[in-house]
N, C-alpha and C positions, 0 to 999 in steps of 0.2 A: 823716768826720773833718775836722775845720777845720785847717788846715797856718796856721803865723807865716809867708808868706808876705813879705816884704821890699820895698821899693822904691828900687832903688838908682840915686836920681835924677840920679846924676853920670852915671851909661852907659845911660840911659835905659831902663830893665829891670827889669820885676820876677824877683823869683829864688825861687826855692825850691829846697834840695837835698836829695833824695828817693834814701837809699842809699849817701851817697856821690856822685851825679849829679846836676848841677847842670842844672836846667830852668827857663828863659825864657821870658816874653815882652817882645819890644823892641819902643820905640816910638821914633816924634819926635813934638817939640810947637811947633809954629807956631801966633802966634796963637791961645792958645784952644782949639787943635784937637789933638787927640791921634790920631796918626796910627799904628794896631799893625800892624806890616809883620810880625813873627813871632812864633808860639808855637812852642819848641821843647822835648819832650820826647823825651830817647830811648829808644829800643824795649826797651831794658833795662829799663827804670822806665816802661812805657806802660800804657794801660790802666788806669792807677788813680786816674781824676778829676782828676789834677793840671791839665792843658791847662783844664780848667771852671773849676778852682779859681782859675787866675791870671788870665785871664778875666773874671773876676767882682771879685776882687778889683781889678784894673786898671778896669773899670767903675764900681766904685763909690770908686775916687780919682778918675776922671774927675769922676763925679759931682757929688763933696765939694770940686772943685776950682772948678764952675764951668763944664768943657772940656766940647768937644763932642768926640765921637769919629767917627773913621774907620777902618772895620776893611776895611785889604786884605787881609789873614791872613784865608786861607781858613777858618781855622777861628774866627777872631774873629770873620768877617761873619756862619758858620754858629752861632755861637752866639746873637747879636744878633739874628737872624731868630727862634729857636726862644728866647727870653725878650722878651714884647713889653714888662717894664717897663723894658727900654734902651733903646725904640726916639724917644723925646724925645733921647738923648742926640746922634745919627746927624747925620751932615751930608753 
């Protein structure tokens, strides 16, 4: 299932709310460079693709944007490893 995922560029975040519960991933953007410090979804709403989904979505604004990315979010890095067509985007 594709989620309308959001980009809510004034708080640096995308959002999506799954339930009622509102699940993030936040970045900052210096330069060019999109830096994803967190995915957060909670354990109430886990387990159903959301964290992939924003993810990817996030990666492909980066993308569309130009930006290169840096995932310290463990589970951003962990996704950009396991999809090599991000790995152009990395810095």
């Amino acid at each position: 299932m594709a989620r309308a995922i959001t980009h809510n560029a004034e708080q640096h975040q995308f959002e999506w709310v799954e339930d009622g519960t509102l699940c993030v991933l936040v970045y900052t953007l210096e330069a060019d460079v999109m830096t994803i410090s967190y995915t957060g979804v909670p354990e109430v709403v886990g387990a159903r693709g959301i964290a992939a989904e924003l993810t990817q979505f996030a990666l492909g604004t980066a993308r569309a944007k130009g930006w290169k990315v840096r995932p310290v979010c463990s589970y951003a890095a962990a996704y950009v490893r396991r999809h090599s067509e991000y790995q152009e985007l990395v810095v």
